[in-house]
NUTOR-982187 format. One line per 5 residues: for each residue x, y, z of C-alpha. Coordinates in nm, 4 decimals. Layout:
<gulos>
X,Y,Z ~ ...
</gulos>
This chain:
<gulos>
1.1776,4.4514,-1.9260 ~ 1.2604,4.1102,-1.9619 ~ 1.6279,3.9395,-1.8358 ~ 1.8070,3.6579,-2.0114 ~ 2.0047,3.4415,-1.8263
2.1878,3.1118,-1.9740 ~ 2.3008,2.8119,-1.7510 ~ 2.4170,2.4399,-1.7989 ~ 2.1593,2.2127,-1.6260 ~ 2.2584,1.8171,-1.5858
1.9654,1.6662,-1.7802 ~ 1.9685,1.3568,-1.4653 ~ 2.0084,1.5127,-1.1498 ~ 1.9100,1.9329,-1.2150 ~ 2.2828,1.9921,-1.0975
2.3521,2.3681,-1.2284 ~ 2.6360,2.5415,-1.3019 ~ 2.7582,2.8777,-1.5162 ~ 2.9788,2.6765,-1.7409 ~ 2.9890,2.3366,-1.9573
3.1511,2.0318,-1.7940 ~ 3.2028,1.6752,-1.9782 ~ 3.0808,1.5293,-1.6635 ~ 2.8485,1.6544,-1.4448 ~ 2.9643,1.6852,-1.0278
2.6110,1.5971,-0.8790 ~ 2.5337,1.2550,-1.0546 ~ 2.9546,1.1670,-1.2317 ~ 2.6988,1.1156,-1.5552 ~ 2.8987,1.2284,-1.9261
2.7702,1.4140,-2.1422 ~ 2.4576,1.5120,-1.9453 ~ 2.4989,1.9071,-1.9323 ~ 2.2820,2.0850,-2.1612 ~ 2.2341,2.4641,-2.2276
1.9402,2.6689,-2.1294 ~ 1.7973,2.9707,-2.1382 ~ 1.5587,3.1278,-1.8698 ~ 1.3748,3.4490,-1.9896 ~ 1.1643,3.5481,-1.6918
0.9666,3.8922,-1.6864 ~ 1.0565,4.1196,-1.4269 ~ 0.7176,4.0867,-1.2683 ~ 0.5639,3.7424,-1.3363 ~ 0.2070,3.6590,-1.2759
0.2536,3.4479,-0.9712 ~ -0.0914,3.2634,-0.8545 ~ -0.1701,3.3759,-0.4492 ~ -0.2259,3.1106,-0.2094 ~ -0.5897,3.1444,-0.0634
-0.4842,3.1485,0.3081 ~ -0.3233,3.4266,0.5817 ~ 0.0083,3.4602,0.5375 ~ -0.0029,3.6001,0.9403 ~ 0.1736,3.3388,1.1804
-0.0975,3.1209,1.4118 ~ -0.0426,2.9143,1.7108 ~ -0.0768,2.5234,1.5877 ~ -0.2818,2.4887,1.8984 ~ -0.5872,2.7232,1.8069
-0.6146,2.6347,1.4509 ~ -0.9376,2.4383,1.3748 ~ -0.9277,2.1772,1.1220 ~ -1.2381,1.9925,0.9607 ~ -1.1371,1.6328,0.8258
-1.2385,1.6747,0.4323 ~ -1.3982,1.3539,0.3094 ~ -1.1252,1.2019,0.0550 ~ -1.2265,1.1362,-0.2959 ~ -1.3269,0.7752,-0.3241
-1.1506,0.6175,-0.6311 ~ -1.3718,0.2681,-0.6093 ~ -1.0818,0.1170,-0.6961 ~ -0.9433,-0.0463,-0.3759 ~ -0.6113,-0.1626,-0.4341
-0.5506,0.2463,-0.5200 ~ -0.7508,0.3784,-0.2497 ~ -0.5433,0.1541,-0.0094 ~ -0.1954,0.2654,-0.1888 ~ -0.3595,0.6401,-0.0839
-0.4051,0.5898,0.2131 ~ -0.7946,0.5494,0.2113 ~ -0.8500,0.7902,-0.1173 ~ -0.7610,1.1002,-0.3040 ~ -0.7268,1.3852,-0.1021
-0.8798,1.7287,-0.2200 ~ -0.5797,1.9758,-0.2981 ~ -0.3088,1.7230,-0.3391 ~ -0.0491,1.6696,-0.6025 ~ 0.0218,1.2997,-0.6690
0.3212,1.2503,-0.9160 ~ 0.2700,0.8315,-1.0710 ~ 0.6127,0.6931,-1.2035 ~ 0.6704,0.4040,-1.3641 ~ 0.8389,0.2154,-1.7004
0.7264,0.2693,-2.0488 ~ 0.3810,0.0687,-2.1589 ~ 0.3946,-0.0508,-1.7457 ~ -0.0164,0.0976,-1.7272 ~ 0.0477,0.4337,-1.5896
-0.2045,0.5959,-1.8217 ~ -0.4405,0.2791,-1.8379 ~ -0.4728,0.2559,-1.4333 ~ -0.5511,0.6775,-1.4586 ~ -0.8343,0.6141,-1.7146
-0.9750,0.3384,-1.5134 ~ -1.0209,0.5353,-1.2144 ~ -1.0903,0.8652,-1.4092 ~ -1.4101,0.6620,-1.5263 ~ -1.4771,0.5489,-1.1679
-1.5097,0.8972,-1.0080 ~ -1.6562,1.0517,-1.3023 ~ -1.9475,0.8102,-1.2743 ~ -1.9306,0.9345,-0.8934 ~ -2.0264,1.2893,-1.0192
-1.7403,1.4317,-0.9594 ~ -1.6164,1.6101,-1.3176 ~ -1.2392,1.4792,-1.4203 ~ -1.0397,1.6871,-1.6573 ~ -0.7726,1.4363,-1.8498
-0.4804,1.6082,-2.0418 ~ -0.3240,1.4403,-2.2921 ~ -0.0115,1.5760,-2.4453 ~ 0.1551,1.3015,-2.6043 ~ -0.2180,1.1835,-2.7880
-0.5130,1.3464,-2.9286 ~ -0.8587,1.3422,-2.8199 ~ -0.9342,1.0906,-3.1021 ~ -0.6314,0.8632,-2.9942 ~ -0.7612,0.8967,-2.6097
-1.1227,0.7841,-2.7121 ~ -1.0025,0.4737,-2.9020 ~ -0.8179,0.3411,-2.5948 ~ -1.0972,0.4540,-2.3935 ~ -1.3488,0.2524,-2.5806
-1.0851,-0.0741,-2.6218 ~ -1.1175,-0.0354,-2.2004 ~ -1.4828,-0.0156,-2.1895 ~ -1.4377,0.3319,-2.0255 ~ -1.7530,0.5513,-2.1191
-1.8918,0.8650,-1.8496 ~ -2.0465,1.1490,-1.8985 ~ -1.8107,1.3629,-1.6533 ~ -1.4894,1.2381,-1.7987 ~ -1.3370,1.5460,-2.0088
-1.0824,1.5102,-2.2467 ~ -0.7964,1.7483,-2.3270 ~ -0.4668,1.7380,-2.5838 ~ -0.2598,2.0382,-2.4564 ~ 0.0696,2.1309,-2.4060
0.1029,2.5100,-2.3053 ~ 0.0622,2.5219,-1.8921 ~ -0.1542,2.8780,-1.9473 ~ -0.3642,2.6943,-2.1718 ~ -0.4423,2.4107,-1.9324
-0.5057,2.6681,-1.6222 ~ -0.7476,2.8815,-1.8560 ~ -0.9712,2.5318,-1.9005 ~ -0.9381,2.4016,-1.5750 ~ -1.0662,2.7260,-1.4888
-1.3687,2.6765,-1.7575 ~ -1.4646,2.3453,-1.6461 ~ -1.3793,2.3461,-1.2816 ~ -1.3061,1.9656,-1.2137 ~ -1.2758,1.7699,-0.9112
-0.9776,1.5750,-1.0455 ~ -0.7107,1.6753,-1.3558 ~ -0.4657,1.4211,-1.4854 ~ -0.1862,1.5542,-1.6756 ~ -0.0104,1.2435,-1.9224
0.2836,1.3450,-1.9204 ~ 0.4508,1.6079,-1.6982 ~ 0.7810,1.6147,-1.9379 ~ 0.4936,1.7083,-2.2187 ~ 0.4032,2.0423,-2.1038
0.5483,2.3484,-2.1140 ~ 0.5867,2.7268,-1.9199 ~ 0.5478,2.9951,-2.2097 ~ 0.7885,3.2366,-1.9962 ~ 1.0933,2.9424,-1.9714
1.2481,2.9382,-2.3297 ~ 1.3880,2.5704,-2.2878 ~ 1.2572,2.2636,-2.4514 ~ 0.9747,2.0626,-2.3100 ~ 1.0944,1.7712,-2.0801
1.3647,2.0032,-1.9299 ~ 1.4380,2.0358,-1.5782 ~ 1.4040,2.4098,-1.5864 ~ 1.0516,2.3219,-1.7512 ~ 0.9627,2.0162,-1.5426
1.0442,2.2385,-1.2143 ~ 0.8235,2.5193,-1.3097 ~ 0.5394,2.3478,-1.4296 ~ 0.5829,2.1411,-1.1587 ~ 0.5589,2.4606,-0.9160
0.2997,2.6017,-1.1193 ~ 0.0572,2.2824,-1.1247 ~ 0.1011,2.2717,-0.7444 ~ 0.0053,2.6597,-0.6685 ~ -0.3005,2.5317,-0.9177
-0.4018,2.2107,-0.6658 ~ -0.3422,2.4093,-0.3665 ~ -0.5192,2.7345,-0.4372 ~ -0.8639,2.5621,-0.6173 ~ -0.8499,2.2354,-0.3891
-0.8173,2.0497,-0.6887 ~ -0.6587,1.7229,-0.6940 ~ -0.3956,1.6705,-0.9626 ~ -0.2197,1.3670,-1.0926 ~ 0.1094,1.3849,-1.2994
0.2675,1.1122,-1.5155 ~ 0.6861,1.1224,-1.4805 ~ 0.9108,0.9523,-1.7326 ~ 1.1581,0.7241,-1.5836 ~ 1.5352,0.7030,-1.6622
1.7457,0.3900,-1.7201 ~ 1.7677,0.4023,-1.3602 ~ 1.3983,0.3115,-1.2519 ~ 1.4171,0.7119,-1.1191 ~ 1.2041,0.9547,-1.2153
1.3273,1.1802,-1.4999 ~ 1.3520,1.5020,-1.3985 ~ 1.5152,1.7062,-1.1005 ~ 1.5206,1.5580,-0.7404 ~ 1.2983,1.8182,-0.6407
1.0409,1.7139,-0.8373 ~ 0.9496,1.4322,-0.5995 ~ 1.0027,1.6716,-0.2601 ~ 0.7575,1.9122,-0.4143 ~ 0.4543,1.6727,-0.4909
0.2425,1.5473,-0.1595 ~ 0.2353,1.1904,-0.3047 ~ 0.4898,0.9652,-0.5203 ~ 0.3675,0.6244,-0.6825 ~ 0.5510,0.3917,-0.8654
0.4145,0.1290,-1.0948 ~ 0.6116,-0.2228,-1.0856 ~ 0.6141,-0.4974,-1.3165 ~ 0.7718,-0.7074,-1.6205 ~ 0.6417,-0.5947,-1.9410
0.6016,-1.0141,-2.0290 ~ 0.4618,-1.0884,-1.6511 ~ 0.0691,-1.0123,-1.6487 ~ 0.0833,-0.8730,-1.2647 ~ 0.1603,-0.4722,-1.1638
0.2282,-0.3720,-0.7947 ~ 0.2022,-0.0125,-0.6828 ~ 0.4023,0.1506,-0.4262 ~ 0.3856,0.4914,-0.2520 ~ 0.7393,0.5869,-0.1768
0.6011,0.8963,-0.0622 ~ 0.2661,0.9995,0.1343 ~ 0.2240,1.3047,0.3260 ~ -0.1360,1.1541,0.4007 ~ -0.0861,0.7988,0.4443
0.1621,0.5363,0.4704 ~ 0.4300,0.4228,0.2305 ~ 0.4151,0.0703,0.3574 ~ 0.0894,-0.0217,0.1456 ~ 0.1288,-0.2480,-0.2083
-0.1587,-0.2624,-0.4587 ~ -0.1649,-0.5406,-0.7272 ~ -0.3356,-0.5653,-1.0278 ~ -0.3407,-0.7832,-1.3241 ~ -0.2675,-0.6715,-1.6652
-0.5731,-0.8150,-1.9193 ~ -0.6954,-0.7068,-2.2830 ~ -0.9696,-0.4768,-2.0598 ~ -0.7371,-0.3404,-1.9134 ~ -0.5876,-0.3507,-1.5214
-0.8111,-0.5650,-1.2762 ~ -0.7726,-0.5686,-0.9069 ~ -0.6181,-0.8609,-0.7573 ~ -0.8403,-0.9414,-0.4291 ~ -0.6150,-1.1984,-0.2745
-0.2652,-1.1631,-0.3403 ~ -0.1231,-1.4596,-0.1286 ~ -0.3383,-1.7251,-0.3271 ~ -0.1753,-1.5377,-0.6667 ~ 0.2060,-1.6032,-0.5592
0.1227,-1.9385,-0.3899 ~ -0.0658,-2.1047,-0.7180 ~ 0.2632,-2.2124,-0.8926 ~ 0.4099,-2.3315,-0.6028 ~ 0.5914,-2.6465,-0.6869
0.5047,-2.9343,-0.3433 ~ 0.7641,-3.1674,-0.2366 ~ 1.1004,-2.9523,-0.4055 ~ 1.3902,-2.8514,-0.2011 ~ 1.5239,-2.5494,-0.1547
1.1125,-2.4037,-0.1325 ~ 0.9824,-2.2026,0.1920 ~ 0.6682,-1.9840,0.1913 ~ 0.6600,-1.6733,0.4478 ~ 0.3947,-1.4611,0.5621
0.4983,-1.0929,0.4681 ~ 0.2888,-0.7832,0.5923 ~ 0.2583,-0.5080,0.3349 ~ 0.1121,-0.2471,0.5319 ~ -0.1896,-0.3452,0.6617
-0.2176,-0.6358,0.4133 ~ -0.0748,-0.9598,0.5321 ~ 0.0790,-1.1322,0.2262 ~ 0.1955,-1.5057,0.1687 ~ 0.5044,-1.5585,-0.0619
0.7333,-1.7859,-0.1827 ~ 1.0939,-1.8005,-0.1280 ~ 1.2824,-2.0135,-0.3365 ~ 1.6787,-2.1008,-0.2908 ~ 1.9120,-2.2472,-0.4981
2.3151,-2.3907,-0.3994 ~ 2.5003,-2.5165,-0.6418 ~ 2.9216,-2.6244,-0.6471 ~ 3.0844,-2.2861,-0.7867 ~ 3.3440,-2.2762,-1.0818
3.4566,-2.0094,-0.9956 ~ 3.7364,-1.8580,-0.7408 ~ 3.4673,-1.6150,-0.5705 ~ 3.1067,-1.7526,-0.5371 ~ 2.8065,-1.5798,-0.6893
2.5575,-1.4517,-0.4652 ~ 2.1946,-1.3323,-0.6350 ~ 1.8564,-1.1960,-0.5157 ~ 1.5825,-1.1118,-0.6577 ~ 1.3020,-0.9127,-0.4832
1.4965,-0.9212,-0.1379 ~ 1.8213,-0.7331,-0.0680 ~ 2.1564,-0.9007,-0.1820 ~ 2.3113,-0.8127,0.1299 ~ 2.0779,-0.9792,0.3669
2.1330,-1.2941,0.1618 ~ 2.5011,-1.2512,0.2393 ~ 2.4369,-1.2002,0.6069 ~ 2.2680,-1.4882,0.6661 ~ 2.4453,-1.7310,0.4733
2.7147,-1.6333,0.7198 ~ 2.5065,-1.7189,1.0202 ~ 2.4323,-2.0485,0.8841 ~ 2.8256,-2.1045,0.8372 ~ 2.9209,-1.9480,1.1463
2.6573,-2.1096,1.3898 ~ 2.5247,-2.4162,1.1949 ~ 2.9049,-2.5044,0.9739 ~ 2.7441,-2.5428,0.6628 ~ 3.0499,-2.4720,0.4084
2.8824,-2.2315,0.1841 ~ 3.1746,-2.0824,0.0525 ~ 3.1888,-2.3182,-0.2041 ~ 2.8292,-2.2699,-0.3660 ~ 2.7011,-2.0268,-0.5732
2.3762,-1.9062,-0.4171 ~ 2.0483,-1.8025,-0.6243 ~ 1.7499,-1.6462,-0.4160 ~ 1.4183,-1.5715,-0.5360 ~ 1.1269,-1.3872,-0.3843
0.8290,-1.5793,-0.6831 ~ 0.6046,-1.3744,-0.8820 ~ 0.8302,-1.0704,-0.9205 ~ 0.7192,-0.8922,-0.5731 ~ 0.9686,-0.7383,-0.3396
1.0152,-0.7768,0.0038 ~ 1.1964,-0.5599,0.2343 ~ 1.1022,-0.6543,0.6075 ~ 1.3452,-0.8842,0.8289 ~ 1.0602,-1.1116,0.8418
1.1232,-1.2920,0.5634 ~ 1.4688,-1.3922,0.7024 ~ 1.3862,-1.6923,0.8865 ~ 1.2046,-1.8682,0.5295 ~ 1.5604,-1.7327,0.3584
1.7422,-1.9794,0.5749 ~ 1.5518,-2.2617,0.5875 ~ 1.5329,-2.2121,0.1574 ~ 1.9126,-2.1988,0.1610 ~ 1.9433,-2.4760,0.4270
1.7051,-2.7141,0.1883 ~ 1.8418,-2.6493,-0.1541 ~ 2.2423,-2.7010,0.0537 ~ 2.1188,-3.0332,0.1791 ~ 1.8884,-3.0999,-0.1038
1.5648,-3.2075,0.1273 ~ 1.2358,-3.0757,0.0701 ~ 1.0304,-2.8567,0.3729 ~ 0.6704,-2.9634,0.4811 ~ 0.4251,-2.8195,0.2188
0.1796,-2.6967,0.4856 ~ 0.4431,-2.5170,0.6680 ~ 0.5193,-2.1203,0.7088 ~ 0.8557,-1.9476,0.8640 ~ 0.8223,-1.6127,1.0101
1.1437,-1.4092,1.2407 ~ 1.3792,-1.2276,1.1611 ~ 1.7702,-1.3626,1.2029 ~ 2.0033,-1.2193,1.4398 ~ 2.4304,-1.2394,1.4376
2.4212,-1.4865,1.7137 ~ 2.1783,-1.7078,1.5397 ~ 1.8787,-1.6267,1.7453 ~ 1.5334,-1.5702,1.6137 ~ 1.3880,-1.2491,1.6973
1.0072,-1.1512,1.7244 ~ 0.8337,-0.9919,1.4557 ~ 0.5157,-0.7773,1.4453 ~ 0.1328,-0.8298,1.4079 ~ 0.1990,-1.2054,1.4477
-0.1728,-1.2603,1.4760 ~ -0.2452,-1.1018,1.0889 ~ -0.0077,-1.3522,0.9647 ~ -0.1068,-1.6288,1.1338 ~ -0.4987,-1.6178,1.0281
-0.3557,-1.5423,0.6863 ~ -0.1700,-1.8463,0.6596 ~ -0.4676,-2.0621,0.8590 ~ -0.7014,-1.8851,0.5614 ~ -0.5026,-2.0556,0.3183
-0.4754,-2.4165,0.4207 ~ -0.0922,-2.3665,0.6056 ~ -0.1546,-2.5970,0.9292 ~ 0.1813,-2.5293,1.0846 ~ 0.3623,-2.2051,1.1903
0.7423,-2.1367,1.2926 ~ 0.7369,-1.8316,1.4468 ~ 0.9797,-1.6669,1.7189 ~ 0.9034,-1.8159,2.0698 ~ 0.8688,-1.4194,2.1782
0.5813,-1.3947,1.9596 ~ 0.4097,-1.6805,2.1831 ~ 0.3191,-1.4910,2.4227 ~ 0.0271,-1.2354,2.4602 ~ -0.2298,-1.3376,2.2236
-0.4976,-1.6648,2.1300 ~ -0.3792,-1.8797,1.9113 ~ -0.6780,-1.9575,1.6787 ~ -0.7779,-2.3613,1.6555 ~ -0.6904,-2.5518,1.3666
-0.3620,-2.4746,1.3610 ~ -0.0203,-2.5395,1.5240 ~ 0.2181,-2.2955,1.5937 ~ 0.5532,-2.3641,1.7136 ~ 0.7831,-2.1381,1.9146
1.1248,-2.0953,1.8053 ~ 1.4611,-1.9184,1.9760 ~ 1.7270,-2.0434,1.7396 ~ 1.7636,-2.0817,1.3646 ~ 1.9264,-2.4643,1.4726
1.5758,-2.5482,1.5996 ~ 1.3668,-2.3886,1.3206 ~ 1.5798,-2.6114,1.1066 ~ 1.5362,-2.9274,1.3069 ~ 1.2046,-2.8646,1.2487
1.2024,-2.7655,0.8729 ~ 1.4442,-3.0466,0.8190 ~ 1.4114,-3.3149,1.0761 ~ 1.7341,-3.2332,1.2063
</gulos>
């Protein structure tokens, strides 16, 4: 005998509650609450996890290292953490038209013409629409299936039939649970297909990639819990009229979420950017104040960026402070160091800082090239071309040591930089390689005398 059972569920944030509200509690969004109806039966067909459900002491259970699916796409394998692991549930993310689907169908091709079998469902084209991109992308192998279904029991019954390695569902808000009588791209749908894709990957050791919608926001569509359930989260960045795309793992249960991939958007489709640093550094303008370039790590990737400032007399009776790709507040903060420990009256210029080629940086690295930036553009004289500035900025005005110094340092030596600021704690411990000088530092006033000549 089935039960019925109606509920308001905020379309943004899967807040629930027995009654409409105008504006939901969880997320304060209007107009967001939406009626829907769960019919459940009273004894579902629920999928049974493979392994004893008896408690085992953590120190007698053996565990064999399973050899992760090799993508041969590198910039993705190192976003994974080395590959795709067998069982997992990766969820991908990312704006409309970004190349969610596009960087899927690349690297479908790739392990299909591994040997491994790849199952790609398609609910929002058909198998003829699929082929036609797949051609315009070159993408041809003979263990690359193609799907167009919506219906979750559907999907199960051919994964079943043709037993892949990988399955790619495009999109998650697509499908839907037979038993859940809402509307496809509802939370109460996105939850249990969700739950019921993951039960799939976990029981069969199949590996399973979701697409997610995003909402105004840059989030995820869907309920918060969508991202704690999945083992892997990665979001695709980029401006629709910039060619380059970075992906991120904001979440990795079997890696790190440090890593950055980059590719380049081209009528082929995505290619793999090899050396990031010489991408960001080939438009660099030489001899303009008001331009620093940093050496960033991104995971295990050391990149070169760079930073570009701009003060200008304000109009107004509070000053504007902007940043793009680096946080807004850590501008602030160290504009007040340099007025606080160096005097430079900044309260009368509105302040423009920009991390070039649309990448973001979040380490306190990249403080020290912020200063000397804002220092240059303030006192409008250009920094050495073949210089770098690495540290992060304390409240006192002291520069503080940063990690994996050496990375940085051959990084910047790789690409022609012949002089290094870094902090003077950094000095210590390690060879500096020949061919380049690198300069100790304990206050911002003497990385500037050096940036600046004083």
């Amino acid at each position: 005998m089935s039960k019925i059972k109606s509920k308001y569920i905020c379309q943004e944030c899967g807040y629930e509650s027995p009654k409409w509200m105008g504006k939901c509690p969880g997320c304060h969004q209007w107009n967001t609450m939406v009626e829907e109806i769960e019919q459940k039966t009273s004894s579902p067909n629920r999928l049974q996890i493979s392994w004893s459900s008896s408690p085992q002491s953590i120190s007698g259970i053996n565990v064999e290292e399973e050899p992760r699916i090799n993508t041969n796409i590198e910039e993705l394998n190192r976003v994974l953490g080395g590959g795709i692991v067998p069982g997992s549930l990766i969820l991908v993310g990312g704006d409309p038209g970004i190349g969610k689907s596009t960087l899927l169908l690349q690297s479908s091709q790739s392990i299909a013409r591994s040997g491994n079998r790849v199952l790609y469902v398609s609910g929002e084209e058909s198998v003829k629409q699929t082929k036609l991109r797949a051609e315009r992308l070159g993408v041809h192998a003979e263990e690359l299936w193609v799907l167009t279904e919506n219906q979750l029991e559907q999907i199960e019954a051919h994964i079943d039939k043709t037993n892949p390695m990988i399955v790619i569902i495009d999109s998650i808000q697509t499908v839907y649970h037979p038993q859940i009588t809402s509307a496809p791209g509802s939370v109460a749908q996105v939850r249990e297909s969700t739950a019921h894709l993951m039960r799939i990957a976990k029981s069969k050791g199949i590996a399973i990639f979701i697409v997610g919608h995003v909402t105004k926001q840059g989030e995820i569509a869907g309920p918060r819990l969508l991202e704690h359930m999945v083992d892997t989260v990665l979001y695709f960045e980029g401006e629709r009229h910039h060619t380059y795309r970075i992906l991120r793992a904001v979440k990795n249960r079997f890696g790190s979420t440090n890593e950055m991939g980059i590719f380049e958007m081209k009528e082929e489709g995505l290619i793999e950017v090899k050396n990031p640093s010489e991408l960001f550094l080939s438009e660099r303008p030489m001899g303009v104040a008001g331009s620093s370039v940093v050496a960033s790590m991104e995971g295990t990737r050391p990149v070169l960026v760079e930073v570009q400032a701009l003060l200008s007399p304000t109009s107004f009776v509070t000053p504007r402070r902007m940043a793009t790709g680096v946080d807004q507040q850590r501008v602030a903060l160290i504009m007040a160091v340099l007025e606080k420990r160096l005097g430079m009256f900044l309260q009368n210029q509105d302040a423009f800082v920009n991390i070039a080629g649309g990448v973001k940086i979040g380490e306190p690295a990249i403080d020290l090239s912020i200063a000397v930036s804002i220092a240059s553009s303030f006192r409008d004289r250009a920094v050495q071309s073949h210089d770098v500035y690495i540290g992060e900025i304390g409240l006192t005005g002291e520069v503080r040591g940063v990690s994996r110094i050496e990375q940085r340092v051959l990084e910047a030596k790789k690409l022609g930089f012949n002089r290094i600021i870094i902090p003077f704690n950094n000095i210590k411990g390690w060879n500096i390689p020949s061919g380049v000088e690198v300069l100790g530092v304990k206050t911002i006033a003497e990385a500037l005398d050096i940036a600046l000549g004083g």
